[in-house]
C-alpha positions as CSV (number, residue, x, y, z in Angstrom):
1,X,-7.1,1.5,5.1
2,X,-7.9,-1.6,3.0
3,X,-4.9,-3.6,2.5
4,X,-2.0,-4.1,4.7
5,X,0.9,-6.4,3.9
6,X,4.3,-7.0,6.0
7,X,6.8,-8.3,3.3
8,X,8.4,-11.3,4.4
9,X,12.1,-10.7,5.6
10,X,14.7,-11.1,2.5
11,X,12.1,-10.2,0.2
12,X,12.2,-7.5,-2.0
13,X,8.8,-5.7,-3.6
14,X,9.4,-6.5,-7.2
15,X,6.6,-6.2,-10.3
16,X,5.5,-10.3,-9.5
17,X,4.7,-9.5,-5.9
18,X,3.2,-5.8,-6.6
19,X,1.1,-7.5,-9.3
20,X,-0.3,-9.5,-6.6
21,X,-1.1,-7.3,-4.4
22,X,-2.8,-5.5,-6.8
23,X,-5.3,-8.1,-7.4
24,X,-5.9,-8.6,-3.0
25,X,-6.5,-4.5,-3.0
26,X,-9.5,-5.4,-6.6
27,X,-10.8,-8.6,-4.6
28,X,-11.1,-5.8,-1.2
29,X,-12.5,-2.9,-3.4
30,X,-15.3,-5.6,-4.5
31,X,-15.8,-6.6,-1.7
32,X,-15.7,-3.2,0.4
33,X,-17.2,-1.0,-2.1
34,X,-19.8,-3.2,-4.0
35,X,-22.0,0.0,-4.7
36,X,-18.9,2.2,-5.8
37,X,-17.4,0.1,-7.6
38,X,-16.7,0.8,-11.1
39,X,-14.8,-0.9,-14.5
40,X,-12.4,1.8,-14.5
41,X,-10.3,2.7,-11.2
42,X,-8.0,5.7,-10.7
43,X,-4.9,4.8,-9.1
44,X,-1.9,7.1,-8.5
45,X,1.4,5.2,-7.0
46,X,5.0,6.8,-7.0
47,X,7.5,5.9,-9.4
48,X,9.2,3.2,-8.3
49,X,10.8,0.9,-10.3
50,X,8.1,-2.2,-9.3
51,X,5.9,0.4,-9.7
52,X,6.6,1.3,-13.6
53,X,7.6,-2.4,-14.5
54,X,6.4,-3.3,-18.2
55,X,4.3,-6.5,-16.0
56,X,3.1,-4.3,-13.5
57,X,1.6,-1.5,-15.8
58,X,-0.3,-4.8,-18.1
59,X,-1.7,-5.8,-14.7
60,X,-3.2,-2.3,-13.8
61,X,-4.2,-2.1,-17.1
62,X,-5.7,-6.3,-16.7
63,X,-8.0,-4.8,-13.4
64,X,-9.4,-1.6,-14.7
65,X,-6.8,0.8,-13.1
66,X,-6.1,3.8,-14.4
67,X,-3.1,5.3,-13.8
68,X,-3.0,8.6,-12.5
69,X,0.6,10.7,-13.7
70,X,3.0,10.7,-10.6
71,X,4.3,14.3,-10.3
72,X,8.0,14.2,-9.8
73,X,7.3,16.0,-6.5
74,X,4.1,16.6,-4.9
75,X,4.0,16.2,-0.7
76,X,0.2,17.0,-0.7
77,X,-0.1,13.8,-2.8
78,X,1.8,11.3,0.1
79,X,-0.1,12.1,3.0
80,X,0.7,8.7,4.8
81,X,4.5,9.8,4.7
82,X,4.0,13.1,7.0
83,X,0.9,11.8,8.9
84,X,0.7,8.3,9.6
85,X,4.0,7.4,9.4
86,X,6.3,9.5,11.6
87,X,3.4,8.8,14.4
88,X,3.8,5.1,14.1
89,X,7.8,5.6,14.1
90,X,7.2,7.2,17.1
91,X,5.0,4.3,18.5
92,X,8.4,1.9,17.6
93,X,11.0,4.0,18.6
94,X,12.8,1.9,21.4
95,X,11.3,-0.6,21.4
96,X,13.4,-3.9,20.9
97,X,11.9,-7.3,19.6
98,X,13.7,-10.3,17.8
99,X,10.1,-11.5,16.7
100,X,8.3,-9.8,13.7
101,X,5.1,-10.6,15.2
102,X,5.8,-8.3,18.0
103,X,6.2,-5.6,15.5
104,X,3.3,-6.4,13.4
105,X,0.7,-6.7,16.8
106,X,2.4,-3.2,18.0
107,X,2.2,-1.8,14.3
108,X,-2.0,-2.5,14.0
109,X,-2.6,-2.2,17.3
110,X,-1.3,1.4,16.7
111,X,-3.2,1.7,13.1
112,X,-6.5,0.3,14.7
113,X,-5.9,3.7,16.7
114,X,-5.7,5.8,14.1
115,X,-8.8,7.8,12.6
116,X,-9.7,8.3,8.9
């Protein structure tokens, strides 16, 4: 994994914060993948509506992202949904906290775990 972010409560994922996060994952890839990196990236996201925002596509477009087409249903393309994610439900499930940074040390503790 490169880039993990916890949205902050009462926020919603709209094509301003996606954009951003879009440039932290470029400024990582630089970093992370000096050797590999190229111009042109291929990306492939769902289609979401921050996702397809008229903002968000000029800022893929701004980075060198090249957008994959999102098939209206492929599982073999959203491995973190059967994988990684019902395991780290798992790791959750009952467990109570009123703190997010409970959560969020449980969360990558449990993802510092995991293998690629």
């Amino acid at each position: 994994m490169l880039l993990i972010d916890y949205l902050p409560k009462g926020q919603t994922i709209n094509a301003e914060y996606y954009a951003s996060l879009l440039v932290q994952l470029k400024d990582i890839l630089k970093g992370k993948r000096r050797r590999k990196f190229t111009k042109e990236l291929l990306f492939l996201h769902d289609n979401a509506p921050a996702h397809r925002a008229l903002a968000t596509q000029k800022k893929l477009a701004y980075l060198g992202f090249h957008c994959l087409d999102h098939p209206p249903y492929s599982p073999d393309l959203v491995q973190s949904d059967y994988r990684l994610f019902p395991g780290l439900k798992k790791q959750l499930k009952g467990r109570h906290s009123s703190f997010d940074a409970e959560v969020i040390a449980v969360t990558e503790t449990w993802l510092d775990g995991q293998t690629s």
